[in-house]
N, C-alpha and C positions, 0 to 999 in steps of 0.2 A: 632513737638515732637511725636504724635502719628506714621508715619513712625521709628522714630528712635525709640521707645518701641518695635514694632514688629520685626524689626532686634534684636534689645538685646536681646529679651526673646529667639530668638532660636539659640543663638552662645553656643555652648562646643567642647570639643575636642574629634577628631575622633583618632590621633595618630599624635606620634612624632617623625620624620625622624632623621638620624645620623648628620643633621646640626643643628639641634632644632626647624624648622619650627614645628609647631602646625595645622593642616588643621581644619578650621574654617565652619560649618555648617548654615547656615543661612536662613532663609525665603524664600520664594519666594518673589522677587523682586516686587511692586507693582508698579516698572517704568520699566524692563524688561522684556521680554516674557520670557528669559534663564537666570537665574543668575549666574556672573560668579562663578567660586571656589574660595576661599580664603583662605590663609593660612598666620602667621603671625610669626615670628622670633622677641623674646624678647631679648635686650640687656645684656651683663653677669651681671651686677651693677644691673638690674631691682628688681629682687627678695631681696637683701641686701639695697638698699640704695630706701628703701620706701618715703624717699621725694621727688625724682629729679622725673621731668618731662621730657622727650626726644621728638627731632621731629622725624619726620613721615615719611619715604621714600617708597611710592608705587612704585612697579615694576608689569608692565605690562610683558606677560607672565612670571607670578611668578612661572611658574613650571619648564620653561628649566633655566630663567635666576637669579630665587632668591639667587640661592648658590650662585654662583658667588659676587653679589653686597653684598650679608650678609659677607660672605669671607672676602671679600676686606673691607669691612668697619669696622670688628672686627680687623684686622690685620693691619689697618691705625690708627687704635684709640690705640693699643698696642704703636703706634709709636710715639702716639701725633699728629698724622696726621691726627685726625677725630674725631668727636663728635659721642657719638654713636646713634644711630637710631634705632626704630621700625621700623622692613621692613615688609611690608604688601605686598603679594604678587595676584594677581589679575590674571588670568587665562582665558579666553574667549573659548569657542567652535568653534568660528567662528571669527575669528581675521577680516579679513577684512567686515564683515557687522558691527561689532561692534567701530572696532577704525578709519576705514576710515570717515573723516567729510559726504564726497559727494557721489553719487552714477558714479562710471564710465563710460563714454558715448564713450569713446576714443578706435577703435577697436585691439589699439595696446594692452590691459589693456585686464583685464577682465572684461568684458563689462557686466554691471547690476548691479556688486557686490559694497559694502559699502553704504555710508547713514547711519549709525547707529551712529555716533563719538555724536552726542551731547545728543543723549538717554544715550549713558556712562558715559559721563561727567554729567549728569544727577543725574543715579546713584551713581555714587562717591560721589557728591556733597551734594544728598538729601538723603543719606542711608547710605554708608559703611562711606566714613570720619566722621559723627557724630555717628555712633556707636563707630568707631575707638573711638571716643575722649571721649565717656561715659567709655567705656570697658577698656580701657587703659591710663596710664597717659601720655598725650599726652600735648605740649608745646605750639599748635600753627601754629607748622611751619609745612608744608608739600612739600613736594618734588616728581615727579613726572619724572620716567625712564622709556623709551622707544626704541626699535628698532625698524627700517624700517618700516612698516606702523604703528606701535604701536607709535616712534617718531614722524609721521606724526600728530598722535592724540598730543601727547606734546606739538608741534608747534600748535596745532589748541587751544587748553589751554590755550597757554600763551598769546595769541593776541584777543582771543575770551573770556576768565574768568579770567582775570589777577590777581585777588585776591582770586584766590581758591588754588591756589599752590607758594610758593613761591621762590621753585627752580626748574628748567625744563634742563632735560636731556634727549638728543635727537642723538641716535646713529645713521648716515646715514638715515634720514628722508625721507620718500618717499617723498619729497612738488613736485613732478611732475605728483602725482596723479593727474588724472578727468582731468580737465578743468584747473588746476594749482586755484583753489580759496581758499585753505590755503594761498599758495605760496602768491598768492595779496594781501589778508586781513593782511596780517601777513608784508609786504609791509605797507602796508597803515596805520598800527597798530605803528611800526618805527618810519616812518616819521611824524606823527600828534599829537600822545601821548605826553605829557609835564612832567609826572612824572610816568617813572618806573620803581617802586623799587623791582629788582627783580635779580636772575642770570637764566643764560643760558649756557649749555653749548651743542654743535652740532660738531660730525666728518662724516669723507665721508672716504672712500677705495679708491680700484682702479678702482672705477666705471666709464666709461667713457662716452660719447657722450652726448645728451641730458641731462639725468640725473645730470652728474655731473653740465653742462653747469646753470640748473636753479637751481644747490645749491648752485652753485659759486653763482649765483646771489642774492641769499636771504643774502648769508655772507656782500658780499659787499654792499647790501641797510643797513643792520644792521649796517656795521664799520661806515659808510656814516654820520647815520643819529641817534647813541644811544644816550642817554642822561648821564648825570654825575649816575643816580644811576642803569642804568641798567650795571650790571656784567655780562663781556659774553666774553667764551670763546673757541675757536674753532680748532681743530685737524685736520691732512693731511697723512693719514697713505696709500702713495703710492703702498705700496709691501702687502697689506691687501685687501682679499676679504670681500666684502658685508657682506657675513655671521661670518667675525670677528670682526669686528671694534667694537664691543659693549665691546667682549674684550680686545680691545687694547686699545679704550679710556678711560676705567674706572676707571682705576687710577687718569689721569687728571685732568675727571670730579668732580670725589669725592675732591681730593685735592682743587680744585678751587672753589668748596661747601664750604669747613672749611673757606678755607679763608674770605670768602665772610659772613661766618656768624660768623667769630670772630668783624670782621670789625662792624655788629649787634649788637656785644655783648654777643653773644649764646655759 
């Protein structure tokens, strides 16, 4: 409790962008050396309907990709297509020390960089999510969006903290980082687990050779080997580079969220 008082006391607002993100001031980190930025998007009901509770959708780089997911999820829940969500948006200085699990040793890589993925999850875990849930009326349920090494950290999430997120969204996933020991654990996590109740959703582009080769693999130990309550869902956007797919699948995704959390009850 004492970390989560010291985040609350220093959250107020710096300004409010033309999507409605709010950028969130906070502490210094007493589990990171750099904290990341934060910035949070209220759902339109929030202000008016003072009893609902809403989940919680953290988007990693919240500063290129928040509009986006905020977008898409107010414009889904217009349709009845989406529950609405507090989007929290989470920012890094240095993406790959912070979201990569392992440090890279492979000279085709950038060799030295990441190590940092469980000091964040860290963070999340032991700071911003129970601020989140003091500061705002929050339901419970958290969901967690990523691209390319940022998904890498998603996949590291779901197999390594199964109960810290409830939905994991995972656009073109590095898992062929390092040494590939996501990619394993996350393997091993599949086949041995007995109950998990969770979604997932993961796409890939036209990424080809290697890459593609050990994502195909992770899809297929997952169809192989999921269990009745794991939800998971997965896209193939051929004629999509790398740097798209987070836009091309996030309709999907989202959509296969609602479903998965009517099925809940939510």
């Amino acid at each position: 409790m004492k970390i989560v008082f010291l985040v609350l006391t220093a959250f107020f607002s710096i300004g409010i962008n033309a999507s409605n993100f709010v950028s969130i001031k906070i502490s210094q980190s007493t589990i990171m050396d750099e904290t990341p930025s934060i910035t949070v998007a209220l759902p339109a009901s929030y202000k008016t309907n003072r009893t609902k509770a809403y989940p919680v959708l953290y988007v990693l780089d919240g500063v290129a990709n928040g509009d986006l997911v905020n977008g898409m999820i107010q414009r889904l829940h217009l349709s009845k297509g989406s529950n609405e969500h507090i989007i929290v948006g989470v920012t890094s200085n240095n993406r790959l020390r912070d979201f990569a699990p392992t440090v890279n040793k492979d000279p085709r890589g950038p060799v030295g960089e990441g190590g940092g993925g469980d000091k964040f999850l860290d963070f999340l875990e032991g700071e911003l999510i129970p601020a989140i849930n003091m500061h705002y009326r929050t339901n419970n349920y958290n969901v967690i969006s990523g691209h390319s090494v940022a998904g890498l950290l998603v996949i590291h999430s779901f197999q390594s903290r199964p109960n810290l997120f409830q939905g994991h969204l995972a656009f073109s996933p590095a898992v062929w980082w390092g040494e590939r020991e996501t990619l394993q654990a996350t393997k091993e996590y599949v086949a041995t687990a007995k109950h998990i109740q969770n979604y997932l959703y993961m796409d890939i582009g036209n990424e080809g050779g290697e890459m593609r080769q050990v994502y195909d693999s992770l899809v297929q130990t997952i169809l192989r080997n999921r269990n009745i309550d794991l939800n998971v869902r997965f896209d193939e956007f051929e004629h999509e580079t790398h740097d798209f797919t987070m836009a091309a699948g996030l309709y999907s995704a989202l959509k296969g969220l609602f479903q998965h959390q009517q099925k809940l009850g939510l």
